[in-house]
Structures are given as C-alpha cells and as structure tokens.
ZADO-1210 file (C-alpha; in nm, 4 decimals, padded with zeros to 6 digits):
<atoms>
<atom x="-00.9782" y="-00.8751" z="00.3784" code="UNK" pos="1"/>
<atom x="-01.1387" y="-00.8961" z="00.7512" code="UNK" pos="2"/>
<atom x="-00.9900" y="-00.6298" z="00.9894" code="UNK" pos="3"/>
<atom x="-00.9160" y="-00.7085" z="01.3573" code="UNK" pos="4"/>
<atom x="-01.2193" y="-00.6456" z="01.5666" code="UNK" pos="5"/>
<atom x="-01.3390" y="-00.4703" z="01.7585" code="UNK" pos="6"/>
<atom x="-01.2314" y="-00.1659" z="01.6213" code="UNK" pos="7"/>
<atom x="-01.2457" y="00.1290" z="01.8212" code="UNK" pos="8"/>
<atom x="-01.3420" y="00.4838" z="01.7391" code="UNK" pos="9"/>
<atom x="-01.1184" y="00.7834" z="01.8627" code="UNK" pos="10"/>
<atom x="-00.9426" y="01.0912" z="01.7341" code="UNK" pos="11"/>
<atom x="-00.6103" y="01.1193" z="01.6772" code="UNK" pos="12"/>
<atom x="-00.3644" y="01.3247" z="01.9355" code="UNK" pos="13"/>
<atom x="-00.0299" y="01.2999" z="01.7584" code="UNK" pos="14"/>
<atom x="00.1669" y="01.1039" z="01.5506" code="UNK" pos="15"/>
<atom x="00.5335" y="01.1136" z="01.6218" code="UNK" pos="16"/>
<atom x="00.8794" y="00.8982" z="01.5885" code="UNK" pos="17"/>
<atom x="00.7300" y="00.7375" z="01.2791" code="UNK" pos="18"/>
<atom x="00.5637" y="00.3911" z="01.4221" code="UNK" pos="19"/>
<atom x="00.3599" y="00.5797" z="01.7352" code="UNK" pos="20"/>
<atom x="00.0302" y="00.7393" z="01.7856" code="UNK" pos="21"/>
<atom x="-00.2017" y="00.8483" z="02.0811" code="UNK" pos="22"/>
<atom x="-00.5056" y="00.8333" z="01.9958" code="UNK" pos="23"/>
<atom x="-00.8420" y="00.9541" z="02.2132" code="UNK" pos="24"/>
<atom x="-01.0689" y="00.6625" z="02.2554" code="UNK" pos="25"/>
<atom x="-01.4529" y="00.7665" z="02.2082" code="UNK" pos="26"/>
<atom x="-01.4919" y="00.6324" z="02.5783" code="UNK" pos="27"/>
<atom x="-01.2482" y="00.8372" z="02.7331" code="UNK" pos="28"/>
<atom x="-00.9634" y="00.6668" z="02.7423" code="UNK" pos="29"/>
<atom x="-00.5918" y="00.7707" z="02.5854" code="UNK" pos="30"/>
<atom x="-00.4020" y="00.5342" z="02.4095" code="UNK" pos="31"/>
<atom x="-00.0561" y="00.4767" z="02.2190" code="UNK" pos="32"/>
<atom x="-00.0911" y="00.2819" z="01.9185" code="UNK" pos="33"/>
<atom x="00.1446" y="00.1444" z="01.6898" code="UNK" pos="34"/>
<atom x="00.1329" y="00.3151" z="01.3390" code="UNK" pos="35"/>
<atom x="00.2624" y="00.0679" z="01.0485" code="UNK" pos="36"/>
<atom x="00.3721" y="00.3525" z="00.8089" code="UNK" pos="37"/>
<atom x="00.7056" y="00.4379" z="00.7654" code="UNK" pos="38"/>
<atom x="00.5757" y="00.7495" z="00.5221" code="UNK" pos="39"/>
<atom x="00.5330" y="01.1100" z="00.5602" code="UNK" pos="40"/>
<atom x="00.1469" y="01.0340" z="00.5677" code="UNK" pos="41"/>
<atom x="00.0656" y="01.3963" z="00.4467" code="UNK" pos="42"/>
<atom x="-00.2755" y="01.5267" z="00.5126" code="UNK" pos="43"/>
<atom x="-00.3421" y="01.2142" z="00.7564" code="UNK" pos="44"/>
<atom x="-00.1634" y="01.2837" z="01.0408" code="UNK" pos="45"/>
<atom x="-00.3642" y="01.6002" z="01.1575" code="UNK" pos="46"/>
<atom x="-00.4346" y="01.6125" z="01.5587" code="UNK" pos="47"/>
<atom x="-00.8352" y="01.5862" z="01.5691" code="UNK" pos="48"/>
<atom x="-00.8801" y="01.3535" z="01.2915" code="UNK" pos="49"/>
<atom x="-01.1610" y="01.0747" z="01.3780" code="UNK" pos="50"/>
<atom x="-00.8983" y="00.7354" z="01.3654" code="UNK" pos="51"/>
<atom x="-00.9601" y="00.3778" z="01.4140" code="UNK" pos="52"/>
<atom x="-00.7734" y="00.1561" z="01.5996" code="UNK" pos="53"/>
<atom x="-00.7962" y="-00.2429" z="01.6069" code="UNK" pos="54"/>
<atom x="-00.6481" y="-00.4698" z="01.8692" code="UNK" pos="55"/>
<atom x="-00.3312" y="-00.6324" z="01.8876" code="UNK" pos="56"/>
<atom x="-00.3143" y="-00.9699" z="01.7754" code="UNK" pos="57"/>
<atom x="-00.0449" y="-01.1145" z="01.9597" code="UNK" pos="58"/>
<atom x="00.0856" y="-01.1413" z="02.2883" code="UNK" pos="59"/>
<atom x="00.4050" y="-01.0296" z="02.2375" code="UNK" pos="60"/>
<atom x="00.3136" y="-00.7519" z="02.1389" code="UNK" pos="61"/>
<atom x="00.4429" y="-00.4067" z="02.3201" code="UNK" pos="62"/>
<atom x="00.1496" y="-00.2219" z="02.1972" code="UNK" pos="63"/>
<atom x="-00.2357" y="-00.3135" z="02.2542" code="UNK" pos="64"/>
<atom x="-00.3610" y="-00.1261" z="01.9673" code="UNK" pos="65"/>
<atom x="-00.2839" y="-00.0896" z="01.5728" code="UNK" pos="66"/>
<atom x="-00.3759" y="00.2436" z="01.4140" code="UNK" pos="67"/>
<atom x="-00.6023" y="00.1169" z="01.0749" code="UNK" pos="68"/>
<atom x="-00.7692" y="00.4254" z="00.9614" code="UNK" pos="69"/>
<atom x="-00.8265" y="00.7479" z="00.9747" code="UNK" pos="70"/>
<atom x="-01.1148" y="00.9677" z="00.7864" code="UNK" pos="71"/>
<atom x="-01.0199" y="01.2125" z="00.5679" code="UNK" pos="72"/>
<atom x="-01.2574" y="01.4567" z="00.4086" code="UNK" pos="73"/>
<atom x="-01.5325" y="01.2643" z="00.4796" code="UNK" pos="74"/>
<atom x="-01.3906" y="00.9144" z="00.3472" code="UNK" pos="75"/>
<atom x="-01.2013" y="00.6122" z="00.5265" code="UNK" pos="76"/>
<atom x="-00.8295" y="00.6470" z="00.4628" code="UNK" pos="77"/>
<atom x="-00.6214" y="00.2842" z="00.5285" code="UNK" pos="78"/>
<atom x="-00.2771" y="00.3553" z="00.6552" code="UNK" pos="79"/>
<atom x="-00.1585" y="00.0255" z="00.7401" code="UNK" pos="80"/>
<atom x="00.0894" y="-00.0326" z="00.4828" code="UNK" pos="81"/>
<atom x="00.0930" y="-00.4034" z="00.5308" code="UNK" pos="82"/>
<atom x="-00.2436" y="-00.4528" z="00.4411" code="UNK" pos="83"/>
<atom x="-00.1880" y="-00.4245" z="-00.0099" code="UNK" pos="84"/>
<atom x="00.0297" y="-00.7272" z="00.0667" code="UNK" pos="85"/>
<atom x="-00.2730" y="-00.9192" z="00.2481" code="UNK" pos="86"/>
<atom x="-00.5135" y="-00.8011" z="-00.0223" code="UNK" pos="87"/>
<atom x="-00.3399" y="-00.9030" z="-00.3564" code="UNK" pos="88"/>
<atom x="-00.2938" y="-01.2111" z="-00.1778" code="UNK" pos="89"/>
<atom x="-00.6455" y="-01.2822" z="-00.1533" code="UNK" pos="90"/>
<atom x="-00.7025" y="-01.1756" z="-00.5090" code="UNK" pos="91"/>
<atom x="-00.4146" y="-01.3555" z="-00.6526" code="UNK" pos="92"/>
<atom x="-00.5681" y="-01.6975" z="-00.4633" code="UNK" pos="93"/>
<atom x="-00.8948" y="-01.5609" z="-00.6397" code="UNK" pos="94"/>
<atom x="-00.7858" y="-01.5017" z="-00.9578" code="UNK" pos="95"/>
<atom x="-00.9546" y="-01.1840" z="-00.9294" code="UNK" pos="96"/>
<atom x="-00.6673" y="-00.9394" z="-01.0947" code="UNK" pos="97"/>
<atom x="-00.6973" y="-01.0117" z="-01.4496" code="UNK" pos="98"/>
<atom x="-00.4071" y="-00.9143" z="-01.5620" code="UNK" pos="99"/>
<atom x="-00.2825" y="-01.1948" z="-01.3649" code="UNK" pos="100"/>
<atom x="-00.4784" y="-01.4520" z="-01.3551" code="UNK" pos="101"/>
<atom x="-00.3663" y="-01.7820" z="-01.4097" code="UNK" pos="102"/>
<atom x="-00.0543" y="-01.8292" z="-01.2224" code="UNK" pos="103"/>
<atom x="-00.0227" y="-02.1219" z="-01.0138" code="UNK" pos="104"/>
<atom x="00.1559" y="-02.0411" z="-00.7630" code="UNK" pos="105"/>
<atom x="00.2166" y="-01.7491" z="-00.5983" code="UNK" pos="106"/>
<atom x="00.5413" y="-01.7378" z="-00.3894" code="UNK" pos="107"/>
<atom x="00.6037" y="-01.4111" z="-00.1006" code="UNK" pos="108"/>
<atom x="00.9155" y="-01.2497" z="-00.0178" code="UNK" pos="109"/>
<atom x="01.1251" y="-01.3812" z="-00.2754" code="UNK" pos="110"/>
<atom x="01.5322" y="-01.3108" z="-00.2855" code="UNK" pos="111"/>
<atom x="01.6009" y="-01.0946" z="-00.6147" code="UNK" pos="112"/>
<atom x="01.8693" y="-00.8636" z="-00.7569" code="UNK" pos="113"/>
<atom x="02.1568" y="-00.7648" z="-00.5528" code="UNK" pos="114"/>
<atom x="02.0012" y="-00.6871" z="-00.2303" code="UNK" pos="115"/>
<atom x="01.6352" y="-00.7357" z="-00.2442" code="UNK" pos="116"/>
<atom x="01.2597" y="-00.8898" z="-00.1993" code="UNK" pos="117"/>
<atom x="01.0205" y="-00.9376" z="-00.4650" code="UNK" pos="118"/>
<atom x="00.6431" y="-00.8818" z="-00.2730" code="UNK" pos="119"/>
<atom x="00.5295" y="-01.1926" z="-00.5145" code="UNK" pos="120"/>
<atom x="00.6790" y="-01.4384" z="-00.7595" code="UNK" pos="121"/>
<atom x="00.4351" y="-01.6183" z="-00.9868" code="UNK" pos="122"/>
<atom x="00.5042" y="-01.9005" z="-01.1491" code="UNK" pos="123"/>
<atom x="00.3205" y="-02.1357" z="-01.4308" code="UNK" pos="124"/>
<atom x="00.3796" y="-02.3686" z="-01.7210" code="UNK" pos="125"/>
<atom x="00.4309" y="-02.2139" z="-02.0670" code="UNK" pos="126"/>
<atom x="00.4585" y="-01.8278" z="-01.8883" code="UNK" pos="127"/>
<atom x="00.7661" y="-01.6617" z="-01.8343" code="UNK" pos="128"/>
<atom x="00.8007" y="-01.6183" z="-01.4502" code="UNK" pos="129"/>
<atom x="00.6517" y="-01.2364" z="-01.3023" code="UNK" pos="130"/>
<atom x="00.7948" y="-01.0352" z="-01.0176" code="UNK" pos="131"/>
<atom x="00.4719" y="-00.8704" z="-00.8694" code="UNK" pos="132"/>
<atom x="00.6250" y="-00.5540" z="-00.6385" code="UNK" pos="133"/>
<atom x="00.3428" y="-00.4038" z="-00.4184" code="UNK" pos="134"/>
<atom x="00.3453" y="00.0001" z="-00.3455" code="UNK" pos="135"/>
<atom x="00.0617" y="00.1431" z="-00.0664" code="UNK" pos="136"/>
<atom x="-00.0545" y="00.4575" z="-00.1472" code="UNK" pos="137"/>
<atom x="-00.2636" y="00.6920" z="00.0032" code="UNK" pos="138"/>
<atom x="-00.1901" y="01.0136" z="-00.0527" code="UNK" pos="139"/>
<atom x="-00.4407" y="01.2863" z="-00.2194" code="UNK" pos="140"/>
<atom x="-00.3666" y="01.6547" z="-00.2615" code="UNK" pos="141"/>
<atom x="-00.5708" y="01.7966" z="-00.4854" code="UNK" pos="142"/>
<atom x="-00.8935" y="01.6260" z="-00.7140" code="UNK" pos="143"/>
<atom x="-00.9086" y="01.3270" z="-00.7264" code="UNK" pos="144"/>
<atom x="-00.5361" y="01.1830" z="-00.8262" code="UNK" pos="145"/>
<atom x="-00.3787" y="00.9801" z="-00.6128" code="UNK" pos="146"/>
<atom x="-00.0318" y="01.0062" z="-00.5644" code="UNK" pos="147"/>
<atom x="00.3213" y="00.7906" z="-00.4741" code="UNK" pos="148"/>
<atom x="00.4958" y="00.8640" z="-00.2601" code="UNK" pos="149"/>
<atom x="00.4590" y="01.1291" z="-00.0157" code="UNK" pos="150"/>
<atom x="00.7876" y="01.1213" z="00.0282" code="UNK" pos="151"/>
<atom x="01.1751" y="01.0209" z="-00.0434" code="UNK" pos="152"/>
<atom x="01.1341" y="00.6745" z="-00.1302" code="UNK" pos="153"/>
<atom x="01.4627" y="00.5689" z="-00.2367" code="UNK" pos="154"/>
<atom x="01.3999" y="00.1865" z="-00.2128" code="UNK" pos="155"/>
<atom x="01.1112" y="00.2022" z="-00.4077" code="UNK" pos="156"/>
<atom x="01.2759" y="00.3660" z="-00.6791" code="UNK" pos="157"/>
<atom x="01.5493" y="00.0412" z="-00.6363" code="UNK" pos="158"/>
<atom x="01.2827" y="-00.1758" z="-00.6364" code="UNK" pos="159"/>
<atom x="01.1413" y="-00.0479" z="-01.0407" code="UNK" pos="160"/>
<atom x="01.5262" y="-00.0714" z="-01.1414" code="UNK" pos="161"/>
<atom x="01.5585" y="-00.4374" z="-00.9918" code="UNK" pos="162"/>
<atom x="01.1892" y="-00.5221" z="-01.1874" code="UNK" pos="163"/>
<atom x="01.3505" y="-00.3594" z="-01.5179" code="UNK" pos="164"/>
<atom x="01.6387" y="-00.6152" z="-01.5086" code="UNK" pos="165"/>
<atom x="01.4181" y="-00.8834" z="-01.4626" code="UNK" pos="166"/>
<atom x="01.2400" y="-00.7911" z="-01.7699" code="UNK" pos="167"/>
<atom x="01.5564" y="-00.7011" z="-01.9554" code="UNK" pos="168"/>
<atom x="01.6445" y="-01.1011" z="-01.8642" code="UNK" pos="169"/>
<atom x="01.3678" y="-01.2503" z="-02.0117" code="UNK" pos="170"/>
<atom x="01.0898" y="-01.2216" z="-01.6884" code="UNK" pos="171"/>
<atom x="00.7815" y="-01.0582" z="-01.6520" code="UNK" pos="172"/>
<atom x="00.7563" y="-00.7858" z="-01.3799" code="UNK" pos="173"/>
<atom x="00.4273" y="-00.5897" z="-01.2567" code="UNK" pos="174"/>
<atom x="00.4777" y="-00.2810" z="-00.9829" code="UNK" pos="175"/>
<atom x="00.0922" y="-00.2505" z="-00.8398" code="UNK" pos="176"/>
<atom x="00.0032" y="00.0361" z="-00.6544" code="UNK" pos="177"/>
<atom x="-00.2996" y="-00.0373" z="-00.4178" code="UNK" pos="178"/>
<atom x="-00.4967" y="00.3212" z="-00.3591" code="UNK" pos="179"/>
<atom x="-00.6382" y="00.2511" z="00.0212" code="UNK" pos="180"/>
<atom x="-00.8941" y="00.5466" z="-00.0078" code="UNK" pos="181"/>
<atom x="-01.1840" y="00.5738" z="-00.2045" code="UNK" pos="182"/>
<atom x="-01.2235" y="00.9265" z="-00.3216" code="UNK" pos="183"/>
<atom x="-00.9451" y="00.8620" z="-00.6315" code="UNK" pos="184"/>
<atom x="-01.0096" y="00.7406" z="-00.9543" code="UNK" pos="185"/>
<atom x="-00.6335" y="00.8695" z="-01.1163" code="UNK" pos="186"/>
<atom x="-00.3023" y="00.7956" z="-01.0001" code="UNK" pos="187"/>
<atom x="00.0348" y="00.9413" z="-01.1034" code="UNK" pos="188"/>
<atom x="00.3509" y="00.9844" z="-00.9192" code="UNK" pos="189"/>
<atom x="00.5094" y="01.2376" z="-00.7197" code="UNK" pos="190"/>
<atom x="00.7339" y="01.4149" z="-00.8769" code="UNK" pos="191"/>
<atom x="00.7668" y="01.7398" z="-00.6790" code="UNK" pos="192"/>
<atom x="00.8112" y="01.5085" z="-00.3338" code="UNK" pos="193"/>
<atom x="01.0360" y="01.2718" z="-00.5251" code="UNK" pos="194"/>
<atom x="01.1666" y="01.3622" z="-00.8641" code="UNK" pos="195"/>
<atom x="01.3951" y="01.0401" z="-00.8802" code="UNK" pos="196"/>
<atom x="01.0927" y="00.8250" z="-00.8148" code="UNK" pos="197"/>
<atom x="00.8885" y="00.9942" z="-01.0554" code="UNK" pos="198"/>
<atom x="01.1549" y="00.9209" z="-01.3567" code="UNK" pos="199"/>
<atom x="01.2322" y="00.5986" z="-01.2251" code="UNK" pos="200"/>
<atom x="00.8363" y="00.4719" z="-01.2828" code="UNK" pos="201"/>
<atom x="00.8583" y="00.6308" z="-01.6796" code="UNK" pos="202"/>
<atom x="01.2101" y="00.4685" z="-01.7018" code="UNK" pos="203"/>
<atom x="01.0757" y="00.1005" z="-01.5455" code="UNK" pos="204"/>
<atom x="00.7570" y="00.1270" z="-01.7940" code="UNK" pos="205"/>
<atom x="00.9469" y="00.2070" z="-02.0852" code="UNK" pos="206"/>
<atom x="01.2104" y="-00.1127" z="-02.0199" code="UNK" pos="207"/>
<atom x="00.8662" y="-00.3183" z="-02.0201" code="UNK" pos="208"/>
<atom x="00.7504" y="-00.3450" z="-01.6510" code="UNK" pos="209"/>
<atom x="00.3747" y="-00.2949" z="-01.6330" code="UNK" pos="210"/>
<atom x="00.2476" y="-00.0290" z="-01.4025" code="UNK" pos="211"/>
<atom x="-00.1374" y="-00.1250" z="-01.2765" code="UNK" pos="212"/>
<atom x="-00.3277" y="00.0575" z="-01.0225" code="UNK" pos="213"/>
<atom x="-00.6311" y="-00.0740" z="-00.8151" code="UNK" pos="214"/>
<atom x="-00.8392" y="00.1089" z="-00.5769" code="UNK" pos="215"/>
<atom x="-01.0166" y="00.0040" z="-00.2660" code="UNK" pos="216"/>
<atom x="-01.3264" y="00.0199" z="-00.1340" code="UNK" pos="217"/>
<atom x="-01.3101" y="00.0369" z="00.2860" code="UNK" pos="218"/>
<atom x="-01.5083" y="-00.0045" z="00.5880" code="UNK" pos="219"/>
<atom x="-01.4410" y="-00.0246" z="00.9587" code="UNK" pos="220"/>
<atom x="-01.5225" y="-00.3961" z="00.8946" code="UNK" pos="221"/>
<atom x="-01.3040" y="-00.5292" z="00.5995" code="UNK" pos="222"/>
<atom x="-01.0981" y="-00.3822" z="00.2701" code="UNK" pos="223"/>
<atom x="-01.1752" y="-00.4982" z="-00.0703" code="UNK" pos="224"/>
<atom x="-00.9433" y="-00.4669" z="-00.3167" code="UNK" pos="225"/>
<atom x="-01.1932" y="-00.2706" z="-00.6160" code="UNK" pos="226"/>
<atom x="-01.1300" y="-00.2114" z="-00.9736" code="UNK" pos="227"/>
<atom x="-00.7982" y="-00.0900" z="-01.1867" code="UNK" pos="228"/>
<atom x="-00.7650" y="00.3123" z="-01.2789" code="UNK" pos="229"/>
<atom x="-00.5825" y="00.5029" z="-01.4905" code="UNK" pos="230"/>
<atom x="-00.1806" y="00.5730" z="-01.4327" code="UNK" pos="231"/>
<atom x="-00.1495" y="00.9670" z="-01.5598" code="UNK" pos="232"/>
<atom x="00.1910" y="00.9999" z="-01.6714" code="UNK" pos="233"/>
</atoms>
C-alpha cells in the first residue's frame, strides 16, 4: 500500500485531545496534524520523536497534514489505524493471506449482530460465509511481543463476542491483528491494560473464531502487509 507523498520529516511536539498533533517540520516550520488513532499510543507519543507526516488528500479537509509514522527505537512505527483496513484489502484482492484465499468476493463494512460492522464479509460457493474483523496494533513494551490493546477497548472485546455468534450459527469468523512495526515477531494480548479483552480473545478462540496475526514491513514510501506470527496465549 502507497502512502501519500511527499512525506515530510519532523519531530513530534505533542499529541493531545486524541485526533491532534504538532509536529516540527525538518524545515522549520510548525504544524498541527491530524492523528487517526483513537488509542493510548503508549511509547509513541513522546515529544522529540522523529514523525512523518503526509499531505491531506482532500479539500475539505480542516487539516493539511496526516500524522503516518513515527520511529521508535530505531524502527518505523505506523499509527494510522485506517491503514490494516487498506492493506488486507489489497491482499484479499491478491489472494495473498492464505488462510483466506479463495473467496470471491470480499464485501466492507457489513451490518452484523445487534449493533455492529464486520471490517470484511467473504463470500464463495461451497464455503460457509467468514466475518474477517481487523485490529491495528502497535504497541511493544518489552522484547519483541507485540501487544493489543494499549488500552480499554471495550468495542473490540464486542466485536470477538459478535464473531463467536457467527460461528456458533454456522459462519466462519477470523479477528486479524495487523502488527504496523517491524521489530515483533510474537503477539499476545493485553491483559494488565485490559483484562476483559484479554479473556474475551481465549473465550472467541475457544467458540471457534480463528485468531491470525501478520506483521508489516514499512517505509516512508509504502506498507506491505509481511508474513503471519505466532499468537502467545
């Protein structure tokens, strides 16, 4: 997946009210961008951090720049959250997620459950149908285990109990956790930040959804979604 260019090089000021963040161009100038991360974004949201911001791409919009990464113990950190979406789109189209492959056709924001949105429905002859729910994560503490989420995340845990239903009915249903750094090769969730999260993902896998986990590989140019690791329960 192409980021917008040019991207610009800075270091980051503050983040603050969530969606906000001035930034310190490399060329002088100071700038608010808009932040697309609702999370606590532990660890990335240090003043002085080197961050990269891309342009807006529309006119509409209130903001000119988008904050895209930041660098993180010597490593490219994505904190966009609405670029996992953009990626497993690519790769569904691509057939390049094994696990699942063969699908034709791959339907976005789908009505589910009471009161919610399925990331992906897939659909194909002779296959049961699969509700594909897509989780950004980005958070690293310690080693190399990356971790969801860095905070309360009481939708997402609504979200595995709405995918365990589906199964329960008949369905398939897949929660994929993008990692958007590259210095991971583990995942597990958080359960000190969010216990009920934590027991929700064991409770969802045991009922039959699939938990997979993909990393990334990142540049100031473009992120690739890379290969599947390990979920450490």
């Amino acid at each position: 997946m192409l980021l917008p260019q040019p991207m610009a090089r800075g270091r980051l000021i503050q983040r603050y009210k969530r969606f906000f963040a001035d930034v310190l161009l490399d060329d002088g100038r100071q700038i608010v961008a808009h932040c697309p991360n609702p999370g606590a974004m532990l660890g990335l949201n240090t003043p002085g951090l080197v961050a990269w911001v891309s342009p807006a791409d529309g006119p509409k919009r209130k903001l000119a720049w988008t904050l895209e990464l930041v660098e993180s113990d010597g490593g490219l950190v994505g904190i966009n959250t609405l670029h996992p979406n953009r990626l497993v789109a690519e790769a569904l189209a691509a057939d390049a997620i094994p696990e699942l492959a063969g699908y034709a056709a791959h339907r976005r924001e789908v009505k589910f459950a009471a009161a919610s949105r399925v990331d992906f429905l897939l659909t194909g002859p002779d296959r049961p149908d699969c509700y594909l729910e897509i989780k950004n994560c980005h958070l690293r503490r310690a080693g190399t285990l990356a971790e969801f989420p860095d905070c309360v995340a009481a939708r997402s845990a609504r979200h595995l109990r709405d995918l365990a239903d589906e199964v329960a009915g008949g369905a398939r249903a897949v929660a994929l956790f993008v990692v958007q750094r590259t210095d991971c090769d583990a995942f597990s969730a958080c359960a000190d930040l969010d216990p009920k999260f934590a027991r929700g993902l064991d409770a969802a896998a045991d009922a039959g959804v699939e938990v997979l986990v993909y990393g990334c590989s990142l540049s100031t140019e473009a992120i690739v979604l890379g290969s599947r690791m390990p979920w450490v329960r």
